[in-house]
C-alpha positions in Angstrom: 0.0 0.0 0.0 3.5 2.1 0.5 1.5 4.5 3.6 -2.2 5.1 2.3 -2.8 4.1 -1.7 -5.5 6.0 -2.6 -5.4 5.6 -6.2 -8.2 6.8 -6.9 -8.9 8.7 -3.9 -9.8 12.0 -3.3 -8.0 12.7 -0.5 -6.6 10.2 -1.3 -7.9 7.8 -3.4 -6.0 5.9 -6.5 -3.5 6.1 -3.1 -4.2 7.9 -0.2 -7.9 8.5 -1.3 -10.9 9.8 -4.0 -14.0 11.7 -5.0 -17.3 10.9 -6.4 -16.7 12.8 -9.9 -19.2 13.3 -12.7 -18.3 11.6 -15.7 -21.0 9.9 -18.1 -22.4 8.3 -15.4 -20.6 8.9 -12.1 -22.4 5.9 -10.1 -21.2 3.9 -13.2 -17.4 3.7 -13.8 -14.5 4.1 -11.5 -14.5 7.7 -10.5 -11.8 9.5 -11.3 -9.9 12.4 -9.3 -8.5 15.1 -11.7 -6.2 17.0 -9.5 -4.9 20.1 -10.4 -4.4 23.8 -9.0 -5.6 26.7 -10.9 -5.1 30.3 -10.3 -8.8 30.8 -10.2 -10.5 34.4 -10.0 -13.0 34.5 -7.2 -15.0 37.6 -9.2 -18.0 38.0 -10.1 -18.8 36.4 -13.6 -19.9 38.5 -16.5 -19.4 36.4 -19.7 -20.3 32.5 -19.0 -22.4 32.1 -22.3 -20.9 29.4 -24.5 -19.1 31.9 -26.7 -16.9 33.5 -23.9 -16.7 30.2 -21.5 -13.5 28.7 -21.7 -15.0 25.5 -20.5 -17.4 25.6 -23.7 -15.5 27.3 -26.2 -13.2 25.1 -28.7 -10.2 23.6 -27.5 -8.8 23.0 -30.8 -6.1 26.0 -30.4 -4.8 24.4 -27.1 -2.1 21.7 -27.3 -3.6 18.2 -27.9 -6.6 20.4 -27.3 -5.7 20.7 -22.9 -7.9 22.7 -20.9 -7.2 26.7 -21.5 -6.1 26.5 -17.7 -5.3 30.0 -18.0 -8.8 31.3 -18.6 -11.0 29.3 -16.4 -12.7 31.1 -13.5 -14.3 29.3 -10.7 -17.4 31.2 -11.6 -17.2 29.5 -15.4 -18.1 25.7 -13.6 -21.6 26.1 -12.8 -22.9 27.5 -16.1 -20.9 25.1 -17.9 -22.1 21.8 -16.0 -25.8 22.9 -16.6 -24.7 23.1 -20.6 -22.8 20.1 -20.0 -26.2 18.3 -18.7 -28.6 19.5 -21.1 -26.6 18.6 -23.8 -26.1 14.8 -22.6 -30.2 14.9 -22.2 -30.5 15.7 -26.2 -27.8 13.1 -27.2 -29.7 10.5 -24.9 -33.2 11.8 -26.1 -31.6 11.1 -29.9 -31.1 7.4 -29.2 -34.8 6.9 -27.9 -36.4 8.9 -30.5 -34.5 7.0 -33.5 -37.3 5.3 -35.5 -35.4 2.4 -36.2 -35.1 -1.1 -34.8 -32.6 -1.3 -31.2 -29.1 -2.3 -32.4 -25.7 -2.1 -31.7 -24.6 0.3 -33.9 -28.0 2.7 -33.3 -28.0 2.4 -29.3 -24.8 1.3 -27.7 -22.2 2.9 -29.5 -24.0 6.7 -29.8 -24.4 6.0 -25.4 -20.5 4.9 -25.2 -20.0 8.7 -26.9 -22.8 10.5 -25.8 -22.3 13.4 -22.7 -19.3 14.2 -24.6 -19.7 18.2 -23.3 -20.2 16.8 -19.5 -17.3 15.0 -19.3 -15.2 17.6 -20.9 -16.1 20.0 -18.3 -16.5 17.3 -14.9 -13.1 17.2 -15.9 -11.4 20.3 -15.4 -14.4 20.5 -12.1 -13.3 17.3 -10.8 -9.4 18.7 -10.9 -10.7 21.5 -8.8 -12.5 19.8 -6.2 -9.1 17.7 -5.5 -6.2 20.2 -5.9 -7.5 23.9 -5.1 -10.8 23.1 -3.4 -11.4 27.0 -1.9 -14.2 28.2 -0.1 -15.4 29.7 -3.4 -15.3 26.3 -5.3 -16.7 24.8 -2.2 -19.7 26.9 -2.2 -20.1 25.8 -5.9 -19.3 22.2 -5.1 -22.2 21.5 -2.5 -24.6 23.5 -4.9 -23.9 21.1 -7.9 -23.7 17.9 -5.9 -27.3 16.9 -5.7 -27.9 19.0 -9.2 -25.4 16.2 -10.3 -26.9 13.1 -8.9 -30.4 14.1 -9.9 -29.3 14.4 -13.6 -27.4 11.1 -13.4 -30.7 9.4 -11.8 -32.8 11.1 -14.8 -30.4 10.2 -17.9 -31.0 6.0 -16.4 -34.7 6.3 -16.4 -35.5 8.5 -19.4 -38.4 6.4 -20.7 -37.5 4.3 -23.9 -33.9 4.7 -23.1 -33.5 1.3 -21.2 -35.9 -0.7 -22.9 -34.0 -0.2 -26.4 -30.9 -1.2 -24.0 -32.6 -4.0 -23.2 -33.6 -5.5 -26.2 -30.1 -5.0 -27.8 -28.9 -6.9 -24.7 -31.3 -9.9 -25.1 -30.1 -10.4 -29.0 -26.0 -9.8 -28.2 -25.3 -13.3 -28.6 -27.3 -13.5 -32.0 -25.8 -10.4 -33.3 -22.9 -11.0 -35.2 -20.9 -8.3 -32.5 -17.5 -9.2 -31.6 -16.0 -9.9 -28.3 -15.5 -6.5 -26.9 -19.0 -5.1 -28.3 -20.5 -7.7 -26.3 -18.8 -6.9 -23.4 -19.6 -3.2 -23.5 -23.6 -4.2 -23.9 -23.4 -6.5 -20.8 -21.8 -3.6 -18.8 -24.2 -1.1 -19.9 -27.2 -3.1 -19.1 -25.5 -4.0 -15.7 -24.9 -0.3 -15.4 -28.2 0.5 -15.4 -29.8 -2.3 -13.6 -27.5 -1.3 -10.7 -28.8 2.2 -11.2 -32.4 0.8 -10.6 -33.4 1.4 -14.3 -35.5 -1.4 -14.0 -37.3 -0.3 -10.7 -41.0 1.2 -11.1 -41.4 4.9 -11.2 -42.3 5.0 -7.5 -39.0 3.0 -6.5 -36.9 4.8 -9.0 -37.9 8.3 -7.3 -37.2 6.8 -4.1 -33.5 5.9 -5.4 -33.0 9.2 -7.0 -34.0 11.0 -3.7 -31.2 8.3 -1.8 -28.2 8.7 -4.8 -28.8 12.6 -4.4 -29.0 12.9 -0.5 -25.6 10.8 -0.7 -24.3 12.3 -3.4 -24.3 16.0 -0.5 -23.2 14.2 2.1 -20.4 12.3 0.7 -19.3 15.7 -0.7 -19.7 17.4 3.2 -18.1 14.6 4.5 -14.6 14.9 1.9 -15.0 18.8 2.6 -15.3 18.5 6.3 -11.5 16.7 6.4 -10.1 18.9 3.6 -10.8 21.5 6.3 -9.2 19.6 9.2 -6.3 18.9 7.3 -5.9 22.6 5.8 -6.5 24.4 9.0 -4.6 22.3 11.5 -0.6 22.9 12.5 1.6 22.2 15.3 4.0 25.0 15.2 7.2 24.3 17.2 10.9 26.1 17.5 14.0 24.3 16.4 14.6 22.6 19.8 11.5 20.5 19.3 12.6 19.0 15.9 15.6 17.3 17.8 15.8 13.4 16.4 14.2 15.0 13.1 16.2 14.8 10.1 17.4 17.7 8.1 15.1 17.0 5.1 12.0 17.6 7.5 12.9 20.5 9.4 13.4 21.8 6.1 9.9 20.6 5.1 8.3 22.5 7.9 10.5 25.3 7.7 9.1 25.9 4.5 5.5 24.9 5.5 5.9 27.5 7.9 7.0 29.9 5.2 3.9 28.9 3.5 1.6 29.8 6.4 3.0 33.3 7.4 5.0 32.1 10.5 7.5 34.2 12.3 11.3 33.2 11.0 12.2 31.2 14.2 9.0 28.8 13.9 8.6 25.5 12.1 5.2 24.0 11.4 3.8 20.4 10.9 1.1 20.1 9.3 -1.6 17.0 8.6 -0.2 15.9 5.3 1.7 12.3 5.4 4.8 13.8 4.2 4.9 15.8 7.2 3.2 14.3 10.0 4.5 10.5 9.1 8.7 11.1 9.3 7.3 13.7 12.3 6.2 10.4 14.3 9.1 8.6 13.2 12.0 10.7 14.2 11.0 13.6 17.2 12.6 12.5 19.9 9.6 14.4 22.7 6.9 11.4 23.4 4.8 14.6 24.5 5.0 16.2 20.9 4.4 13.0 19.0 1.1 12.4 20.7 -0.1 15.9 20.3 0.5 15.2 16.7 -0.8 11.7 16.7 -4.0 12.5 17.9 -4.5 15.4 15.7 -3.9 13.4 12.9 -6.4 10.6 13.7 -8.7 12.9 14.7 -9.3 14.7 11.0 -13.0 14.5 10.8 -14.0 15.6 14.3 -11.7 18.3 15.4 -15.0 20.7 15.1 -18.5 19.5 16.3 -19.8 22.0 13.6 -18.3 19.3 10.9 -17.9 16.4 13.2 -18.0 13.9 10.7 -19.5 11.0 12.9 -23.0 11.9 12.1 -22.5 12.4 8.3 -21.1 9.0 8.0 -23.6 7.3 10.0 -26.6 8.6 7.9 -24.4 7.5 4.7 -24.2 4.1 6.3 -28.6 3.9 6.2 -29.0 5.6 3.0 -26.5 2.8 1.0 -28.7 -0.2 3.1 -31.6 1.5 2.1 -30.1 1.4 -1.4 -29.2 -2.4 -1.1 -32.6 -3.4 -0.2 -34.0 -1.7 -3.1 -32.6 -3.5 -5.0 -33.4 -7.0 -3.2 -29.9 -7.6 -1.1 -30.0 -7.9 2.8 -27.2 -5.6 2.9 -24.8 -3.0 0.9 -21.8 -5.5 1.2 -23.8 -7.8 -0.6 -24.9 -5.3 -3.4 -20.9 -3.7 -3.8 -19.6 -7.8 -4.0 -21.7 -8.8 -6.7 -20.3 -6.8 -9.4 -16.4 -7.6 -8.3 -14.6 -10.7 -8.5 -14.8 -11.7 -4.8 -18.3 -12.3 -5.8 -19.7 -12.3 -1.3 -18.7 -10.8 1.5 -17.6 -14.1 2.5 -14.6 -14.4 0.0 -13.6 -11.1 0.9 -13.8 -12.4 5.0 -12.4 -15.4 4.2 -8.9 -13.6 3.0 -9.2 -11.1 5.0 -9.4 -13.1 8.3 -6.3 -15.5 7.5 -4.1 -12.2 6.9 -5.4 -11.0 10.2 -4.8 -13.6 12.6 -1.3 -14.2 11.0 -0.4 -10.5 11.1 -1.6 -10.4 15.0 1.3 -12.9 15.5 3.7 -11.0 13.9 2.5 -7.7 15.4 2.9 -8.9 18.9 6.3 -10.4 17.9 7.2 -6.5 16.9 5.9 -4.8 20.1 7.9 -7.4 21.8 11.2 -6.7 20.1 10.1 -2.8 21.1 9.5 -2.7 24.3 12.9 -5.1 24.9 14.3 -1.9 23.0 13.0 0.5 25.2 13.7 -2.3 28.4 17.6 -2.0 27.3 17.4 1.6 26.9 17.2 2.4 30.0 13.9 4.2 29.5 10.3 3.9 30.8 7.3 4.5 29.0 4.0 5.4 30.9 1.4 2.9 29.4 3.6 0.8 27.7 4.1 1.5 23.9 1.1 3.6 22.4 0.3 4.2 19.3 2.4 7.7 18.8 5.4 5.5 19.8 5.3 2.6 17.6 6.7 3.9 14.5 9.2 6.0 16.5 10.6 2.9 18.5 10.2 0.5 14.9 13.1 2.8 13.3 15.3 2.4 16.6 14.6 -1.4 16.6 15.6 -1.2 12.5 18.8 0.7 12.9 19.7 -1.7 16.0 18.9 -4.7 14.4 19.4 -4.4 10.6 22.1 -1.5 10.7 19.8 0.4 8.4 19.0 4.0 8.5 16.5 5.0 6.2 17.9 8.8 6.5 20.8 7.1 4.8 18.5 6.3 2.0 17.1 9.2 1.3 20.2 11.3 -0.5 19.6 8.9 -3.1 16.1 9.4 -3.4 15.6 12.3 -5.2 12.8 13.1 -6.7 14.9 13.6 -9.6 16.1 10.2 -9.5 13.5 8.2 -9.0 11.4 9.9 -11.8 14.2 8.6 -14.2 14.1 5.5 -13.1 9.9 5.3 -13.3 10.9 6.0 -17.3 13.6 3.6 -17.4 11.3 0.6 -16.3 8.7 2.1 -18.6 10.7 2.1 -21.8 12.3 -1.0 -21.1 9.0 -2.9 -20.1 6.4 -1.2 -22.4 8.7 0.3 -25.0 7.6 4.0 -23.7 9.9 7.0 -23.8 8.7 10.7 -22.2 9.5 14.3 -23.4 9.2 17.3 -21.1 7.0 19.6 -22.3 8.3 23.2 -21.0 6.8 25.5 -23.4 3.5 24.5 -22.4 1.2 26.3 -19.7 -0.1 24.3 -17.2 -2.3 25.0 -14.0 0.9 25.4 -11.3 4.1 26.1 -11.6 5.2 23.0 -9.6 3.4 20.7 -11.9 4.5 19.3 -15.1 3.8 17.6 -18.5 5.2 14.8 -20.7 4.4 13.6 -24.2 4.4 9.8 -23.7 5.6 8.5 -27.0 5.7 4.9 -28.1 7.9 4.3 -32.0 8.5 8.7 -32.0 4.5 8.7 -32.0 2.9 10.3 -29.6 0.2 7.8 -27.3 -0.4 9.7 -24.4 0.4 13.1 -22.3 1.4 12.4 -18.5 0.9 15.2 -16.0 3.0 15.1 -13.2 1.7 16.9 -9.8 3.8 15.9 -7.0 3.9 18.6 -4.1 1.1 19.0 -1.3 -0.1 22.8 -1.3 -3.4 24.4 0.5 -6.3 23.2 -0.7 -5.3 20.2 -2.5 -6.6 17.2 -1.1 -3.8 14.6 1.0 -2.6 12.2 0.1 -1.6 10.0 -3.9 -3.8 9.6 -7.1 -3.9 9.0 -10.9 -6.6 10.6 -12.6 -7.2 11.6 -16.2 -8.2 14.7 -17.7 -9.3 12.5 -21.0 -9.4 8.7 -21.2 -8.1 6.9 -24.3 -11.2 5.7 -26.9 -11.5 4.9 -30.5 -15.0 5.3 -30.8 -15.3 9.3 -31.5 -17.8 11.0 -33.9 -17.2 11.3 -37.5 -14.7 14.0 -38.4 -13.5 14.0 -34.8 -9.3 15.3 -34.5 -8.1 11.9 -33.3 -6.2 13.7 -30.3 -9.3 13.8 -28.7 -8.8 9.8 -28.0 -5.7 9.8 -26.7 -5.3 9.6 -22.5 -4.1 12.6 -20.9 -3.3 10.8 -17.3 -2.4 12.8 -14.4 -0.5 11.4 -10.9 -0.6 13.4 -7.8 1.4 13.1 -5.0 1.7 15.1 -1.9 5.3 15.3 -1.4 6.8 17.6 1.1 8.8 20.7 -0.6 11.6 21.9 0.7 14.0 24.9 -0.5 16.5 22.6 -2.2 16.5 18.9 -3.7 13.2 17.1 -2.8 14.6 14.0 -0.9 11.7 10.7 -1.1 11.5 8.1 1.7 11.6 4.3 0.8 7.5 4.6 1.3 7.3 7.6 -0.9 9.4 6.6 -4.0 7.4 3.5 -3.5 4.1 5.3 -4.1 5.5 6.9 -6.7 5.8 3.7 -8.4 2.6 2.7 -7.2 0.8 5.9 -8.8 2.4 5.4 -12.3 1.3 2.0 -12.4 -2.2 3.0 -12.4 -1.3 5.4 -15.0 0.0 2.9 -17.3 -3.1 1.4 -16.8 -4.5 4.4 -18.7 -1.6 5.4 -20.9 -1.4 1.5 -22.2 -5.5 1.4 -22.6 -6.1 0.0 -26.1 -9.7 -0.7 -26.4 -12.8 0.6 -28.5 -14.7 1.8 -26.5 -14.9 4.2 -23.5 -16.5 2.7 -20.9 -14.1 -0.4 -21.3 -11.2 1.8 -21.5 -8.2 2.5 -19.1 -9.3 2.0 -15.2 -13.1 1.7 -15.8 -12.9 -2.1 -14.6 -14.0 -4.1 -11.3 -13.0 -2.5 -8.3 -10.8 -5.7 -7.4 -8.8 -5.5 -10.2 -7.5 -1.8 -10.5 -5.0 -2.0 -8.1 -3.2 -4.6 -9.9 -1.4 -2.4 -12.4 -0.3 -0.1 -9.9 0.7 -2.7 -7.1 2.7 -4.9 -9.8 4.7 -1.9 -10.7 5.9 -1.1 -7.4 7.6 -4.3 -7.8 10.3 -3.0 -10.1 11.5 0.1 -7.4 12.5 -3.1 -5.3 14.7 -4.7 -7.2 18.9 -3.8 -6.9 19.4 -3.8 -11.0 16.9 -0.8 -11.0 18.3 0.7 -7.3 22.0 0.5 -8.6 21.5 2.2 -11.8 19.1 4.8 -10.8 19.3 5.5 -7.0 22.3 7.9 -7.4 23.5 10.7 -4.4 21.8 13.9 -5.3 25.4 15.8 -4.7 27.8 13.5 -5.9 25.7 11.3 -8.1 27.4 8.3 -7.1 25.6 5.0 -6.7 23.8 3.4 -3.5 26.3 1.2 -2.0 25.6 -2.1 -2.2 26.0 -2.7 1.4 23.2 -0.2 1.7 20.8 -2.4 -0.9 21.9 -5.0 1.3 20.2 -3.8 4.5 17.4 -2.5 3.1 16.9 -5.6 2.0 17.9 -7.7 5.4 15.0 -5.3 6.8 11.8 -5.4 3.9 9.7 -7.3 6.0 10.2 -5.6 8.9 7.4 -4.3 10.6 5.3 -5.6 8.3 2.7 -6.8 11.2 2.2 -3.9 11.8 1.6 -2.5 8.4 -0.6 -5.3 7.8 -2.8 -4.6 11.0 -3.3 -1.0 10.5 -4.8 -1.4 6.5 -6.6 -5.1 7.3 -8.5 -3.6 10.4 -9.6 -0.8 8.1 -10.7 -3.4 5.2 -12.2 -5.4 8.2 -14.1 -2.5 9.6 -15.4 -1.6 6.3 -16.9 -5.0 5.4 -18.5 -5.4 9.4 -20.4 -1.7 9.3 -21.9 -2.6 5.6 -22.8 -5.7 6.5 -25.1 -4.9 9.3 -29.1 -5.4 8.4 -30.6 -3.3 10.7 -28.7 0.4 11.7 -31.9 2.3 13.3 -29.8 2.5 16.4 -26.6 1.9 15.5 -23.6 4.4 16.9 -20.2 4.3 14.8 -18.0 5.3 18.1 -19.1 2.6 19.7 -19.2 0.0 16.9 -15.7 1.2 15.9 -14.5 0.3 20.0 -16.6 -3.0 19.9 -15.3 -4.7 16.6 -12.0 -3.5 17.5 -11.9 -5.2 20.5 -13.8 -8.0 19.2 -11.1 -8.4 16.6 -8.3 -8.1 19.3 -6.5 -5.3 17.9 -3.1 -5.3 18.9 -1.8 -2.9 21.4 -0.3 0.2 20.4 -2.0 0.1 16.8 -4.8 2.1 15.2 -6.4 1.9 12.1 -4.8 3.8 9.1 -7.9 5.5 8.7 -10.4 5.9 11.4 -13.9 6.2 10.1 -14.6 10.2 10.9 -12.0 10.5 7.8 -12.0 7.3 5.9 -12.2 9.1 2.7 -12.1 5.1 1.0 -15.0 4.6 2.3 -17.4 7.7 2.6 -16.4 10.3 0.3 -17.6 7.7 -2.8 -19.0 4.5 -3.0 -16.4 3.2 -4.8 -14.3 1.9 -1.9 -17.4 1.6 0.1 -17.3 -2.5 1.0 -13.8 -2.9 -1.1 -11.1 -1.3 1.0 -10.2 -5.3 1.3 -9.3 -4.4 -2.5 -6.2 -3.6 -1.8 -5.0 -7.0 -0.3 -6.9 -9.1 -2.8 -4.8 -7.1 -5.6 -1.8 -8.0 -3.4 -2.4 -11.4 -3.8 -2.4 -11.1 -7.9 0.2 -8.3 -8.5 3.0 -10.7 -6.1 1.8 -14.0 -8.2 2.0 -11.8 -11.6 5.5 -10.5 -10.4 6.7 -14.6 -10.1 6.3 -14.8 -13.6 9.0 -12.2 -14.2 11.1 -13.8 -11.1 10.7 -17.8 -12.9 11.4 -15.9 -16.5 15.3 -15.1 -14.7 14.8 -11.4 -16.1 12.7 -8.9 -14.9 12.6 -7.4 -18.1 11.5 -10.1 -20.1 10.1 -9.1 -23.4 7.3 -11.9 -23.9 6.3 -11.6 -20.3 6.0 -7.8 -20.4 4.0 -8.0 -23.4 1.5 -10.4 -21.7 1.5 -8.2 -19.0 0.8 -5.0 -21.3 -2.0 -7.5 -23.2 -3.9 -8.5 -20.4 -3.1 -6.5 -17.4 -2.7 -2.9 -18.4 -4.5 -2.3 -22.3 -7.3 -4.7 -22.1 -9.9 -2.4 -19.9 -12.9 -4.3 -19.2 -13.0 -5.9 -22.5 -12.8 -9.2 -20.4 -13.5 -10.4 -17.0 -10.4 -10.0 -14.9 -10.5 -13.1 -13.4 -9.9 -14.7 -17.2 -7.9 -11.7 -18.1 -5.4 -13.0 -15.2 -5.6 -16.6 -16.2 -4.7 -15.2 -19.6 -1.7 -13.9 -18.7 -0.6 -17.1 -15.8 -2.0 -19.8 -17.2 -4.1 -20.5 -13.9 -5.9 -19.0 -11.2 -4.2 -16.5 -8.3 -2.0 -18.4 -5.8 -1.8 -16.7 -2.6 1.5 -18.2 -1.5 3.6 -15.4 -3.2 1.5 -12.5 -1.4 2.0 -14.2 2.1 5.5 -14.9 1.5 6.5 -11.0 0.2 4.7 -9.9 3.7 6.4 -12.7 5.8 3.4 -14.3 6.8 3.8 -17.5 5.1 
């Protein structure tokens, strides 16, 4: 998970966190988070007509037709989404009111393009509502949520629409369509039977008034810890950074900078990059749990957005949902379309991790309080959670001789960017051209052509540094996913992928140094982006990461793979002064120590997956209370001592900012168990750079989409179903 993979996740999502985003169908395919930081004007609007909004006008005269970053105005999103939604209505109102007999070619491909004008625009909106989410776009944001939801509930159930759906659906097999075209009519028609297009007008109002009434208070709930986490800092003086290395006290320094502070102070703030190496290197107990408890506390550091309340009425409204549609409860709704199929595969897994990671977890605390024993110190209450990851680094050094801080000169940003490319090109055949001369939405952020034979097959947008505003944590999004199936006469630009990774590195005033965890993510992020980048399919809603929840953290978790290995370290991991090479004995240490502390890694994301799966599994929640539930199953679980969850529920963006994660955050692991057997067949090819495995890989793993079940699509590329052996080995478990 390297720290919190919110891939998709606002606040992330995909690593660290996501938003519910409007696309054709939000509710539909994977949501995706389109960071980005515009300088936007907070005045008052006088030209939003389609002839003056940038959001409406013509791209064409913009680079592979990019947003015109430098003209958009917050006040230009509102107008344009209601343009965007009308125009979607017409294109859906020109399927039904086609004369002529429901087929393929008159139904399901015009509904793969159709909302062309929405999506343009939810795209640049969706940025906004990650990266530079200001009280302005806020305002804008809560107005247009349930505006949103109710257009999506009315483009399922526009009479006539589904019915001609339906009957191409019922003649697929008989219809001389190929393989993928068959596929895209079985997702559509599962797409809208999920969307209760099938339900009688009574019950479809009923689940229009539930998606929209979610639809504000997922969006309160993702603002309420966006506020948390851009109010909150511990400011401190020099003398309470001692144990910290030099890398973070420049981090705060400058976040101080940032915030106005007077020249003496230093300021950590909520974002991982900051409060994480905080835990792990101040020496003052006192300090760490002031910071500790802030952090787990996003969500419900203000009753007037205590977050508590907002995710217990979530938790009714998506059972209420569920039993619409004839399921006891939302876990069993969110399983069916996934390949764990019941919440009793997904238990099953997620049980026989836990009990073995409790073992190992206890073994850990052990070796730390023995630390602490032979230290001569005392610790009032034994280790807590605001010690553990503190004491785990002492226990590291002592044991394995490894200092991570000795790592880090190595890991520049710089470097490990080069060697992202490297693997790409030499796995995928991919190279990447900087793109200075054109304007993007931040400074800080930058853009690649992605080129495969000197032709260009993608742009990549690199965003790496946290800033005010932008939601925590790591993400891929897209700006534009890859499709072949555009209108007549269409500039074939407009199909390929602009993909966007987001990171929320901490910036210093000189070299950005990455920690193991960080360059990992990294890693983790573009892996998802060569999910979209590599996307060679038809048809949009099978294109890029628009595939079952289970599955889309398999590109990105097999990629991280390749940052591991010593012929990638040695080449690329290079002293950001000197530029000389990691030592060897250094790659040899870090990896004596890569499953250490992997109990408690594995505690603090399974209790989260575990949580997850108990509170949407529950039938009846007239009376339920999430404090209490949260202390109950914890201790019914036996959570270790001294461990928490990674994300509490008051700011489990995975799970109540979207649906998407909603009864998947076990995702994650079952991806784990795929991405370390998919890795074996590089290990048993003796190169990890094996031509004929990578193209398998690129064939079934990261350009098929949803063309094909991903259970087959892995069997494809194995030769035989998942073997969980190589997951449990990797996290020393076995």
């Amino acid at each position: 998970l390297a720290s919190m993979k919110i891939a998709l996740v606002n606040a992330m999502l995909l690593s660290f966190g996501r938003a519910l985003s409007f696309a054709r169908f939000p509710s539909f395919a994977r949501s995706r988070l389109l960071a980005a930081s515009l300088s936007f004007s907070a005045t008052a609007a006088t030209d939003t007509t389609c002839t003056m909004n940038p959001l409406l006008s013509s791209w064409a005269d913009q680079p592979y037709q990019l947003p015109p970053f430098k003209d958009i105005k917050v006040e230009h999103f509102q107008p344009a989404l209601e343009e965007g939604m009308k125009a979607h209505i017409e294109d859906l109102e020109a399927i039904i009111n086609n004369a002529e007999d429901p087929t393929f070619d008159n139904v399901i491909a015009p509904f793969d393009r159709a909302g062309s004008v929405i999506e343009k625009v939810s795209g640049v909106y969706d940025n906004m509502c990650s990266s530079l989410n200001t009280d302005e776009l806020q305002e804008i944001q809560t107005a247009m949520s349930p505006i949103l939801s109710r257009h999506n509930s009315k483009a399922t159930t526009l009479p006539g629409l589904f019915e001609k759906i339906d009957k191409v659906y019922q003649k697929r097999m008989e219809s001389g369509l190929d393989s993928e075209q068959i596929r895209l009519v079985e997702r559509i028609h599962m797409d809208f039977t999920r969307q209760g297009a099938h339900f009688d007008a009574e019950a479809q109002k009923k689940y229009a008034d539930i998606e929209a009434e979610l639809s504000s208070l997922t969006t309160k709930f993702q603002q309420n810890v966006l506020k948390d986490e851009t109010d909150y800092e511990l400011v401190l003086k020099l003398d309470d950074l001692k144990g910290c290395p030099d890398s973070l006290i420049q981090a705060a320094k400058q976040a101080a900078k940032e915030r106005g502070k007077a020249e003496d102070e230093y300021v950590i703030t909520l974002s991982r990059s900051l409060v994480e190496p905080f835990l792990v290197s101040c020496d003052d107990r006192a300090l760490r749990k002031v910071a500790f408890e802030a952090w787990t506390s996003r969500g419900q550091m203000d009753r007037d957005r205590d977050n508590v309340g907002i995710a217990q009425d979530i938790l009714k409204l998506r059972q209420r949902q569920a039993q619409l549609h004839g399921y006891k409860t939302f876990a069993e709704y969110q399983c069916v379309d996934r390949m764990a199929k019941t919440p009793e595969n997904v238990l099953k897994l997620l049980e026989d991790v836990w009990e073995r990671a409790k073992v190992s977890a206890d073994k850990e605390r052990e070796a730390l309080e023995e630390y602490v024993k032979e230290s001569g110190s005392e610790l009032e209450g034994g280790i807590q959670a605001w010690d553990w990851r503190y004491y785990a680094e002492k226990v590291r050094k002592a044991k394995y001789d490894f200092d991570e801080n000795l790592l880090k000169p190595y890991l520049s940003l710089d470097s490990v960017r080069k060697a992202m490319f490297s693997v790409s090109e030499r796995l995928f055949g991919l190279t990447y051209v900087l793109r200075e001369d054109i304007q993007l939405y931040h400074p800080d952020v930058e853009l690649f052509e992605v080129r495969k034979n000197n032709k260009v097959v993608a742009l990549f947008v690199h965003d790496n540094f946290s800033r005010q505003f932008k939601s925590s944590g790591a993400w891929m999004s897209e700006y534009r996913s890859q499709t072949k199936n555009l209108p007549t006469g269409t500039d074939r630009v407009v199909g390929i992928p602009i993909v966007s990774n987001n990171n929320n590195l901490a910036k210093g005033s000189g070299e950005t140094l990455l920690s193991y965890d960080d360059a990992t993510t990294l890693f983790h992020e573009y892996g998802h982006g060569h999910h979209g980048m590599l996307s060679d399919v038809h048809f949009s809603r099978l294109a890029s990461t628009n595939v079952l929840t289970d599955f889309v953290e398999l590109p990105s978790q097999l990629m991280e793979h390749w940052f591991s290995e010593p012929e990638v370290l040695r080449e690329f991991a290079r002293h950001f002064e000197t530029g000389e090479s990691v030592p060897d004995e250094l790659l040899d240490k870090l990896k004596a120590a890569e499953k250490f502390n992997q109990g408690f890694d594995t505690i603090e994301y399974t209790a989260c997956a575990l949580l997850d799966m108990a509170m949407h599994q529950i039938e009846d929640l007239s009376d339920f209370d999430l404090v209490e539930f949260e202390k109950k199953e914890l201790d019914r679980l036996g959570m270790p001592q001294g461990i928490v969850m990674r994300h509490r529920p008051p700011h489990f963006l995975h799970m109540f900012a979207t649906n998407y994660y909603a009864a998947g955050y076990y995702v994650y692991l079952w991806a784990e168990v795929l991405d370390a057997d998919a890795f074996q067949a590089f290990k048993e090819a003796g190169d990890i750079f094996d031509p004929e495995v990578a193209g398998k890989a690129k064939q079934f793993i990261y350009s098929a989409g949803n063309t094909q079940p991903p259970d087959e699509l892995f069997r494809q590329f194995r030769g035989r179903n998942p073997d969980i052996s190589f997951m449990l080995q990797k996290k020393g478990l076995a």
